[in-house]
Each structure stands twice: as structure tokens, then as C-alpha cells.
C-alpha positions as CSV (number, residue, x, y, z in Angstrom):
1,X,10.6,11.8,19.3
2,X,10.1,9.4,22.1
3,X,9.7,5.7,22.5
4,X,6.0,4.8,22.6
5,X,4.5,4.6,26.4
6,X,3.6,1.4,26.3
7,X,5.0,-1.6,23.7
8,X,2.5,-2.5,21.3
9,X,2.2,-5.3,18.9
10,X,0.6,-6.8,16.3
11,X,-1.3,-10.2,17.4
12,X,-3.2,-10.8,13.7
13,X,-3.9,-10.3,10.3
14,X,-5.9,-10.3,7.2
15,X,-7.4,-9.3,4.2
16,X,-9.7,-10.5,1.4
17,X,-8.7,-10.9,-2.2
18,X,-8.3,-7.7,-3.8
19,X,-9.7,-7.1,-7.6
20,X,-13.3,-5.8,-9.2
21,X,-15.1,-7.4,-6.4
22,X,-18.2,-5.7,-6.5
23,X,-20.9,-6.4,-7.4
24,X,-20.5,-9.3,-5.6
25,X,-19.0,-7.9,-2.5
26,X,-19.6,-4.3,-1.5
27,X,-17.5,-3.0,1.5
28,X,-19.7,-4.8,4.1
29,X,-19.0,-8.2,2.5
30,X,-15.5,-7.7,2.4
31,X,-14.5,-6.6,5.3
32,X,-16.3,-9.5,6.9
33,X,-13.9,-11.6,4.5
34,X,-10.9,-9.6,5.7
35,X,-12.3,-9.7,9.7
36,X,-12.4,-13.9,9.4
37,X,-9.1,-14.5,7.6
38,X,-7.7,-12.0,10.5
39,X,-9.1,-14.0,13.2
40,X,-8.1,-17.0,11.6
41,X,-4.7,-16.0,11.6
42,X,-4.8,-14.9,15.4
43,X,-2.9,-17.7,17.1
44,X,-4.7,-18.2,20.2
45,X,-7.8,-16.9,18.5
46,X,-9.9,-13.6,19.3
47,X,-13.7,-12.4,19.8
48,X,-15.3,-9.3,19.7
49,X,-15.6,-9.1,23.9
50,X,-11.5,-9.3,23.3
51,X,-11.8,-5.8,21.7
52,X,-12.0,-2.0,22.8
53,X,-12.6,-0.1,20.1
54,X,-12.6,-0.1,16.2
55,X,-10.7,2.4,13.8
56,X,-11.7,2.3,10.0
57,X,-9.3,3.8,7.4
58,X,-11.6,4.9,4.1
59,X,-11.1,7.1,1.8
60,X,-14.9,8.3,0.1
61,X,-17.5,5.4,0.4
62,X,-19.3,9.0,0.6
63,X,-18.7,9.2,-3.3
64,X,-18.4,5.7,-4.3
65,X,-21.2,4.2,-2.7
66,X,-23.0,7.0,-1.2
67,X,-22.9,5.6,2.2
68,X,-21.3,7.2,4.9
69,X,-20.5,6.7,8.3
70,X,-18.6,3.7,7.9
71,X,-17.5,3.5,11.7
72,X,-20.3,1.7,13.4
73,X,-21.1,0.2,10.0
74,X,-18.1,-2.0,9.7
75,X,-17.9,-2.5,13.6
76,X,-21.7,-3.9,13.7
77,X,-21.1,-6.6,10.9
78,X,-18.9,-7.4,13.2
79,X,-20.5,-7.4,16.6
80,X,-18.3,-4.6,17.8
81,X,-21.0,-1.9,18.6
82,X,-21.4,0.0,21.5
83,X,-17.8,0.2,21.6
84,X,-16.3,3.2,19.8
85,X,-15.8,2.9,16.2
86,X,-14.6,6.2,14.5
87,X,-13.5,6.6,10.7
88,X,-10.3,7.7,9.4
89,X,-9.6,9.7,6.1
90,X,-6.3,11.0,4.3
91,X,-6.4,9.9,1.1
92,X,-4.6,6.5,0.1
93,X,-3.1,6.7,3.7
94,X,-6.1,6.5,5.1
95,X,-5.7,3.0,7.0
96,X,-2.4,3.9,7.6
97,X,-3.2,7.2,9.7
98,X,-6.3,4.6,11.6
99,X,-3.6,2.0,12.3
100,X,-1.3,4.8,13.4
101,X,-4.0,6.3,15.7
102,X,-4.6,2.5,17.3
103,X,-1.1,2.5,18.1
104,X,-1.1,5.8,20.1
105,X,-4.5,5.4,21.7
106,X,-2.7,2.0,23.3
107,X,0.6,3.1,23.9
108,X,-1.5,5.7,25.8
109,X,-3.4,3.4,28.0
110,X,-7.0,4.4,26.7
111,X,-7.4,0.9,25.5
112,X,-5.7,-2.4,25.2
113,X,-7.1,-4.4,21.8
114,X,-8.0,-2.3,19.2
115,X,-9.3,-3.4,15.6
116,X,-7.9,-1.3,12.5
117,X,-10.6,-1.8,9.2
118,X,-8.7,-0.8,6.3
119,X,-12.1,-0.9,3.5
120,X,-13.0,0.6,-0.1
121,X,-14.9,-0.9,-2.6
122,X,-14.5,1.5,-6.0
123,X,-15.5,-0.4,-8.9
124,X,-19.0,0.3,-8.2
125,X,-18.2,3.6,-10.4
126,X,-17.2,3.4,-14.1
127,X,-13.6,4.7,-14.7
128,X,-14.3,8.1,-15.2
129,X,-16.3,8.3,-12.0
130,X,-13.3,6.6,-10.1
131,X,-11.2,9.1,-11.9
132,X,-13.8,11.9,-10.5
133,X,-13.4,11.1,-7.1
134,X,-9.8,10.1,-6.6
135,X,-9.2,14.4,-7.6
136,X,-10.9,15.0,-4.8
137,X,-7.9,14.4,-3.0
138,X,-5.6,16.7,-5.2
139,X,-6.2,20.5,-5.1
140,X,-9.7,21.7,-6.2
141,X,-8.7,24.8,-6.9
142,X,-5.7,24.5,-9.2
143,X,-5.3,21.5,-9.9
144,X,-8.3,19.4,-10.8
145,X,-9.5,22.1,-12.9
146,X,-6.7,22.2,-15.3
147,X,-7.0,19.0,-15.8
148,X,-4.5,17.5,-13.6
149,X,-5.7,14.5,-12.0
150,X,-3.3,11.7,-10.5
151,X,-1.9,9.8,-13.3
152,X,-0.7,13.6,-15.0
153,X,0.7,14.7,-11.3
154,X,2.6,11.7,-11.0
155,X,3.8,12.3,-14.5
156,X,4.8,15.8,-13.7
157,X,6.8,14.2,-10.8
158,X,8.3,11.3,-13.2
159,X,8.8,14.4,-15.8
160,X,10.7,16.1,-13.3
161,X,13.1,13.3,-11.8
162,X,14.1,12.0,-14.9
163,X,15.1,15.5,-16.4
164,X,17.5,15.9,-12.5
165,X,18.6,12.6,-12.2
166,X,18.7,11.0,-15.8
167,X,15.9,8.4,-15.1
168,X,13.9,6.6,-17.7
169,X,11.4,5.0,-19.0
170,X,13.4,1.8,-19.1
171,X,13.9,2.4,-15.1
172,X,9.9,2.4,-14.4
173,X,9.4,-0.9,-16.8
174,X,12.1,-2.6,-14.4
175,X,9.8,-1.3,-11.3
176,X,6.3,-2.9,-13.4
177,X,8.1,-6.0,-14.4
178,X,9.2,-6.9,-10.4
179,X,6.1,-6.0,-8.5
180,X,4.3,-7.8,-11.3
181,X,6.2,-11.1,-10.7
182,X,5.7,-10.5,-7.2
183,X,2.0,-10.8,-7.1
184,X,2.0,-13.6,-9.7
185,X,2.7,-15.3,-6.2
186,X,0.3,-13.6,-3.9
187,X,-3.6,-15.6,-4.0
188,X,-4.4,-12.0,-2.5
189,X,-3.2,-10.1,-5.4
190,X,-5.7,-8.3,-8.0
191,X,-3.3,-9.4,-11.2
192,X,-1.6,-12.2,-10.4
193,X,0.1,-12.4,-13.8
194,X,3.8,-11.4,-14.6
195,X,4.1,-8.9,-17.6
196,X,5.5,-11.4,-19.5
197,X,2.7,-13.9,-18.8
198,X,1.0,-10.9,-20.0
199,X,2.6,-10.6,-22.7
200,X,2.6,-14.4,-24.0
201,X,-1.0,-14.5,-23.8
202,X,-1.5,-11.2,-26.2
203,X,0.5,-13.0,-28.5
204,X,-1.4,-16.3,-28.4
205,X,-4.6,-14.2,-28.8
206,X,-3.1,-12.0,-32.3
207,X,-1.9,-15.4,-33.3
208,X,-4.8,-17.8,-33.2
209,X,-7.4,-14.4,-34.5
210,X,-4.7,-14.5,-37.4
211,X,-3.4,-11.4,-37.1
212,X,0.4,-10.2,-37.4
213,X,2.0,-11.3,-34.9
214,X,4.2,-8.5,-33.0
215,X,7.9,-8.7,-32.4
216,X,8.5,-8.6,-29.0
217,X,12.2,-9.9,-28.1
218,X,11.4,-8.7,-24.1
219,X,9.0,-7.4,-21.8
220,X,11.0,-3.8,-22.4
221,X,9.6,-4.1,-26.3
222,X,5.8,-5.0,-24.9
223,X,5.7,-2.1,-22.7
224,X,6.9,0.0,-25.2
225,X,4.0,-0.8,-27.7
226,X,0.7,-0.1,-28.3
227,X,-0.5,-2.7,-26.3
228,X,1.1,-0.4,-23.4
229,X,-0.9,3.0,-24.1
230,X,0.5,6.2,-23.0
231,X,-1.8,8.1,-19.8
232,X,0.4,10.7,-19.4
233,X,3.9,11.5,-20.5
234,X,5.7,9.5,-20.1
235,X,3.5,7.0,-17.4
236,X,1.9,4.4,-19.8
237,X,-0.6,2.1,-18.5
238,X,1.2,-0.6,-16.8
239,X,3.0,2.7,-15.2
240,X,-0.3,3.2,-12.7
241,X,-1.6,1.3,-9.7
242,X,-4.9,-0.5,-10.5
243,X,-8.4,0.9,-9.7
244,X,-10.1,-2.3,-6.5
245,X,-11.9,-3.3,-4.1
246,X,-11.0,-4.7,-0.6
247,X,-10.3,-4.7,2.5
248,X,-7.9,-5.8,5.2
249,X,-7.6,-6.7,8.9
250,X,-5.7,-5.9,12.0
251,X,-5.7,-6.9,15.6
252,X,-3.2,-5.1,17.6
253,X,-2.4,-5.3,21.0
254,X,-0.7,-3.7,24.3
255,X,2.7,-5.6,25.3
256,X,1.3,-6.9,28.5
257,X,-1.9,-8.5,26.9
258,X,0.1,-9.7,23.4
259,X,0.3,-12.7,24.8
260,X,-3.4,-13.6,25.7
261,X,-3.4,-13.9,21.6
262,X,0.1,-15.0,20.5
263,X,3.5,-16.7,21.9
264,X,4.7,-14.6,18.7
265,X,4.0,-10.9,18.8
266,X,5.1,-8.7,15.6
267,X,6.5,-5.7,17.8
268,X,5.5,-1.9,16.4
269,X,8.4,0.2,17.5
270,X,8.5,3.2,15.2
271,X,5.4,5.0,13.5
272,X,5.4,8.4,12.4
273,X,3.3,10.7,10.1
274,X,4.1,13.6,8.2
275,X,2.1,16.2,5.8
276,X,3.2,18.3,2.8
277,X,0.8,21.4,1.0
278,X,-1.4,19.9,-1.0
279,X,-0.9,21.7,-4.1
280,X,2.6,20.7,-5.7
281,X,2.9,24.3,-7.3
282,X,3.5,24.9,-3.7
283,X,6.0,22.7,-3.0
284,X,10.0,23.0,-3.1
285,X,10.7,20.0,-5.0
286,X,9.2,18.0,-7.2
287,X,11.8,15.0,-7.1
288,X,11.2,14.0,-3.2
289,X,8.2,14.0,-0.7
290,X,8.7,15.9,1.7
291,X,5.8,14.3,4.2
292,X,7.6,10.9,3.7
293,X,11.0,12.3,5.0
294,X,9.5,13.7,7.8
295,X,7.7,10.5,9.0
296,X,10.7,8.2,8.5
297,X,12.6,10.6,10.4
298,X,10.1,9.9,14.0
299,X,9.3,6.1,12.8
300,X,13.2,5.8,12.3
301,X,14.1,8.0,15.8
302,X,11.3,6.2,17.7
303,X,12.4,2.8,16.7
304,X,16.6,3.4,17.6
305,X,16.9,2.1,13.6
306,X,18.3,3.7,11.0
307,X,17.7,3.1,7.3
308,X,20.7,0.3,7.1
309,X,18.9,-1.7,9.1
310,X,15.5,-2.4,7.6
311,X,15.3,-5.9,5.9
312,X,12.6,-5.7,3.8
313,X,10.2,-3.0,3.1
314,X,6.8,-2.5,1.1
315,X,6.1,1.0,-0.4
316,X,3.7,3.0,-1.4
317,X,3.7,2.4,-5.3
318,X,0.7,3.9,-6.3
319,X,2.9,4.8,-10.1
320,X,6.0,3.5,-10.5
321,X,8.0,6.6,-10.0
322,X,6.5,6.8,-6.9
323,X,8.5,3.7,-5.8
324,X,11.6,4.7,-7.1
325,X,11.0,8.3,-5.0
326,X,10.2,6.1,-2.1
327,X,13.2,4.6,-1.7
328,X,15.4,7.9,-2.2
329,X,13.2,9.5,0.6
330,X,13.4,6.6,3.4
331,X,17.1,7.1,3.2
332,X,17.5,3.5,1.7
333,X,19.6,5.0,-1.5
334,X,21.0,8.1,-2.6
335,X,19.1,10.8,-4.3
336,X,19.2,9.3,-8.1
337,X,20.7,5.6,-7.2
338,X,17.5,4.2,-6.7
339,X,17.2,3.0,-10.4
340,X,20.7,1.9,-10.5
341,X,19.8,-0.4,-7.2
342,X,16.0,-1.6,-8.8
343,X,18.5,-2.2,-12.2
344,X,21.2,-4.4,-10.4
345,X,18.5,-6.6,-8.5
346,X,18.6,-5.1,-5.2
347,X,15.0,-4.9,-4.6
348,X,14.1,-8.0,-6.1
349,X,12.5,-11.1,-3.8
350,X,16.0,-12.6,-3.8
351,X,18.0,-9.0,-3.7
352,X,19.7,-7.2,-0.4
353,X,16.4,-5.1,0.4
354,X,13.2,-7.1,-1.4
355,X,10.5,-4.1,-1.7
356,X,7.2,-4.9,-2.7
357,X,6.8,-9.0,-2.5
358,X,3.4,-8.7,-2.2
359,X,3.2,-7.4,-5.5
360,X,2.7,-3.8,-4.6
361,X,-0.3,-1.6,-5.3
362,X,0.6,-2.2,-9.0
363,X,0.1,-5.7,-9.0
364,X,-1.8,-6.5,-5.8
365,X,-4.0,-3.0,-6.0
366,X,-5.1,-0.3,-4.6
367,X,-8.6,-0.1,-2.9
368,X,-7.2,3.1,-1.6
369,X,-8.5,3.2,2.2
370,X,-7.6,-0.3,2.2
371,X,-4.1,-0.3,1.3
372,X,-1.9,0.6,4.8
373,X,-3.5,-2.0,6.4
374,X,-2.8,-4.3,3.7
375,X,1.1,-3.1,4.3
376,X,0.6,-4.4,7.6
377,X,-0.6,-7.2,6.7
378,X,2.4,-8.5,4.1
379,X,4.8,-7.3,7.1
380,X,2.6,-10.3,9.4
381,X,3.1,-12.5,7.1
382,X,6.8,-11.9,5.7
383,X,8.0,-11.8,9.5
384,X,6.1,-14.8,10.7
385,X,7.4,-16.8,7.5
386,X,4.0,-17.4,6.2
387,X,3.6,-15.5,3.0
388,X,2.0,-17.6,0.3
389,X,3.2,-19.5,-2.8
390,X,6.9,-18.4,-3.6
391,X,7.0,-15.0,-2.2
392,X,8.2,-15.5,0.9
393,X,11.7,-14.2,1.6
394,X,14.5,-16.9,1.8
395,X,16.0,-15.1,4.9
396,X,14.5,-14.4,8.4
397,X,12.8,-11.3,8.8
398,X,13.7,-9.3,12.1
399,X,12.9,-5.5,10.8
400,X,10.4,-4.4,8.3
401,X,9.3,-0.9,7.4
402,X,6.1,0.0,5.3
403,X,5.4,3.2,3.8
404,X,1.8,4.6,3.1
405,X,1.6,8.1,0.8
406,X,-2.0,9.7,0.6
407,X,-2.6,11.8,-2.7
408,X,0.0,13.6,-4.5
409,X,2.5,12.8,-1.5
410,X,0.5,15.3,1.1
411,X,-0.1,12.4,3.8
412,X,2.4,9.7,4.6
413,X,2.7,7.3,7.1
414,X,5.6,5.3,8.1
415,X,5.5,2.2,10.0
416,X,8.2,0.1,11.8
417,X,7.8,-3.6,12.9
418,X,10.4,-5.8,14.9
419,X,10.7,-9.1,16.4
């Protein structure tokens, strides 16, 4: 794995507020939200004529808002058109693979500004619908029709890492109650409520209806109630990633142009992608992603880093054992010391290796075609020192690694940003 051809940065960011937008905003209305906030965050400002091309990352607007072709769509809101604007799909990773494919179509001298849309607007569809076409991306031979849609293949994964490693449930809470302090902080964040702000407020509901009033002593006794429902063994509902809308923003840049737009260029120096078979029955483990290890290994070669030296990170935690996973498979912890980390503070805003500060997808959400460029996006932020409210890290960030998983962990892409 080679050095990219050409250095490539990242010149500006945004996104719009993530949560049930619609039906006040529908893709178009969001990504123009997300296209202003990046251009507002562009130093030395940026127009359209500044731009080559456009890359959308979406997942099915097909089957959410029967309306496809999102290319040219989002790149004429825009005043983008006639220049190329092609749309990318692999599940939840599908603004990571467009970003990605930005980066090598500049490191390869086709262009020199390209525009990455990450977009999905999903709330349009009642639950069950949303539920419909999320299996889409799982096997729809085996899987979907037995009944196995994401939050039971996540629980066969959970399922099988706590019977290897002696996880449990109290190790997922611990994932829930940090990302959901995190995006208490984030304006951008869908739930910007802690579990325990959560949990108060239930209370003060029971008590002033005059019901019983429960006996919580924690936020480990809350999510162990009722009020925390069981999905699927042994994910409960504060276990899952929340079903948005939104859209984020990127403007990245060729090395010798960066500075046309910025005196303070986010440098890309490591991407890589990997792939696993889609159905799990296939697959050799069910404790580890195998398309994740695979594209840390070229983001990690490409960069010259190794897993030591990433500061911060934000992951891909679409259910809360898929964070804990995460981190075994980027090589930041041992196979089964994950929890053990997550448990002694480690990933925590003010730990050794903060993951998540944005609030992850289980606090911040996850429109899912909208969600690597929104990892983009928190890196712009964390290593410019602008991240909103309390979140930002008390140390200066140099290295920063974000991790996009499509589907039941078939697609992943890895991304590396320097200073």
C-alpha cells in the first residue's frame, strides 16, 4: 500500500442537525443546510466555479423517498451541474466509500476540489418500513427471511462475544451512557440528552401522573428496566443507533491548491476500504470484522501510523457492541480488553483515546448514507479545536482516525487525518 500520489486535504466542513427532520426537510433541504454550514466553515470561503466534481454517498432514497438519481439532484441545489456528480452506495458506509473515492480521484490528478454529499432522509417511512429497507442491505436470501434483520444480527454478534470473551450487558450500558453524554454537548446531535437526563425526566413524569415511583439508584438500574425494552437478546433499546435524517458536507482539496481555501489544511494521509461476505453464516468469526481489519491495515500502512498513535477516534457505533468490536479490530486494544478500557475511562472525553465525542450514531444518529461524512466532519472540528459546547478535547489533536462499517460489517472504510 502506497502513499497517495498527490497530498490531499480537507479545506471544510459541515452538516445539518440530525433528528426526525422530515417533513420539514427532505434530502434536498438538508443538504443545502449541510452545503452552507460547510462553506461557512471554509476559511477563505468557496463557490461552486471552485469545484470539479460532486460525489454523493446514499444509501436507498430509492426506497425511502422513491426518488433516485441523487447525483445531479443534490449537485443542482447547489449550482454544481454540468460538472460530474455520481452517487455512491454500500450501505451505512456509503459516504464513506464517496469520500474515499474523492480522495483517489485527486490524489490521481483527475481533479483538484471535489464536494463529498453525505444525505438520507428516513423518517419519511414508519418504523417498520425503515426496518424494511435497512434488510436490504443484509442477505436476501438467508437472512432477511428468517427473520434476521439488523438489531437480531448485531445481537447474534453481541451473543457471540460475550459467550468468548465474558462481555456483558453491564459493558454495552457503559458504551450507551458515554456516547450519550457526548452528544448531550453536540447542537448537531439527534438526542442531546444524557441517559441519566433521561432517566430524571421519566421519573418526574411517573411522579407528577402519581404513579409509583421506580427505584433507580443508577443509570445501570434504568437500562435494566422496562423503561429499557428488550429488541433482541440481549440488545435493549438504548443498545441501537437511532433511525434520522441528515446530511453532511465536505470540501476537500489537492495539497497544492489547499491553500487557496485555508492557512490550515486537515491533511488525509491514510484511507483504505475493505469487504467481508455478506452473509455472516459465511463468515469465520463472529467476534471481529474482518472488512475493518483489512482497511485499517492500508489506511494504517499508507499513513506510516500505527494504532499507538491515533489520538482520538470516532467509530462506527451503529449497536453498542459494534463499538466495543471496533476498537478490538483497529488494533487499539486486545481482543476482549476493550470493555475493560470503556470500564476504566479510557474512551471517555477526558480518557487516553476519547472515541465517539460527538455522541456517536447512538446519540448523534444515523441517517445512514449520511454518516461517514459526518465522521469527517467531527475529525474538522476536534482537530481545528472548534467542536461545540463542552466536547471539545482538552488536548491538541495531531492524528485522528474514523471508522465507517456498512451493514452487518460487509463494507468498511477507514480514514486517517493529520496535521
Amino acid at each position: 500500500m502506497g502513499k497517495l500520489a498527490r497530498k490531499v486535504a480537507l479545506v471544510g466542513a459541515g452538516m445539518c442537525k440530525f433528528g426526525a427532520n422530515f417533513p420539514h426537510q427532505r434530502n434536498p433541504d438538508m443538504w443545502v443546510e449541510a452545503w452552507l454550514d460547510a462553506v461557512r466553515r471554509t476559511d477563505n470561503g468557496i463557490e461552486p466555479k471552485d469545484i470539479d466534481a460532486c460525489y454523493v454517498g446514499n444509501y436507498s432514497s430509492d426506497l425511502f423517498n422513491h426518488q433516485g438519481h441523487l447525483g445531479p439532484q443534490m449537485a443542482g441545489l447547489v449550482g454544481l451541474v454540468p460538472k460530474p456528480a455520481s452517487r455512491f452506495e454500500g450501505a451505512c458506509a456509503s459516504s464513506g466509500i464517496a469520500f474515499r473515492q474523492a480522495i483517489i480521484a485527486i490524489a490521481s490528478g483527475i481533479h483538484d476540489v471535489v464536494c463529498v454529499s453525505g444525505v438520507e432522509c428516513m423518517t419519511e417511512l414508519p418504523t417498520t418500513g425503515v426496518t424494511d429497507v435497512l434488510a436490504t442491505a443484509s442477505d436476501s436470501l438467508f437472512e432477511y427471511p428468517a427473520g434476521a434483520t439488523f438489531p437480531g444480527l448485531y445481537a447474534t454478534l453481541a451473543s457471540a462475544h460475550f459467550h468468548k470473551y465474558g462481555t456483558t450487558v453491564e459493558d454495552l450500558m457503559r458504551v450507551a451512557i458515554k456516547n450519550h453524554e457526548n452528544g448531550k454537548e453536540n447542537p448537531y446531535a439527534q438526542m442531546q440528552s444524557s441517559i441519566k437526563d433521561i432517566m430524571n425526566s421519566k421519573i418526574s413524569k411517573i411522579k407528577a401522573s402519581g404513579g409509583e415511583i421506580p427505584d433507580w439508584k443508577d443509570e445501570f438500574d434504568f437500562l435494566k428496566s422496562r423503561s429499557n425494552p428488550m429488541i433482541a437478546y440481549p440488545l435493549r433499546l438504548f443498545d441501537c443507533s437511532l433511525v434520522t435524517d441528515g446530511a453532511a458536507c465536505l470540501f476537500i482539496a489537492a495539497g497544492d491548491v489547499a491553500k487557496k481555501f485555508t492557512d490550515t489544511p486537515i491533511w488525509i494521509t491514510g484511507t483504505g476500504q475493505g469487504s467481508a461476505e455478506l452473509s455472516m453464516h459465511d463468515r469465520e468469526s463472529l467476534t471481529s470484522f474482518i472488512a475493518t481489519k483489512e482497511a485499517a491495515r492500508q489506511a494504517y500502512e499508507m499513513s506510516g501510523l500505527k494504532p499507538k498513535d491515533i489520538q482520538i477516534a470516532e467509530v462506527h457505533d451503529c449497536f453498542t457492541i459494534a463499538e466495543i468490536v471496533a476498537l478490538e479490530d483497529l488494533g487499539f486494544y486486545e481482543k476482549g480488553k476493550a470493555v475493560d478500557a470503556i470500564k476504566n475511562g479510557e474512551t471517555k472525553r477526558d480518557g487516553s483515546l476519547p472515541i465517539n465525542v460527538s455522541g456517536g450514531l447512538k446519540s448523534k444518529g444515523h441517517p445512514v448514507g449520511a454518516t461517514g461524512a459526518a465522521f469527517a466532519v467531527e475529525a474538522f472540528k476536534q482537530m481545528r479545536g472548534i467542536a461545540e459546547r463542552n466536547r471539545q478535547v482538552k488536548f491538541d489533536v495531531e492524528r485522528m482516525l474514523t471508522h465507517n462499517l456498512g451493514g452487518s460489517g460487509a463494507t468498511c472504510v477507514v480514514t486517517i487525518f493529520e496535521k
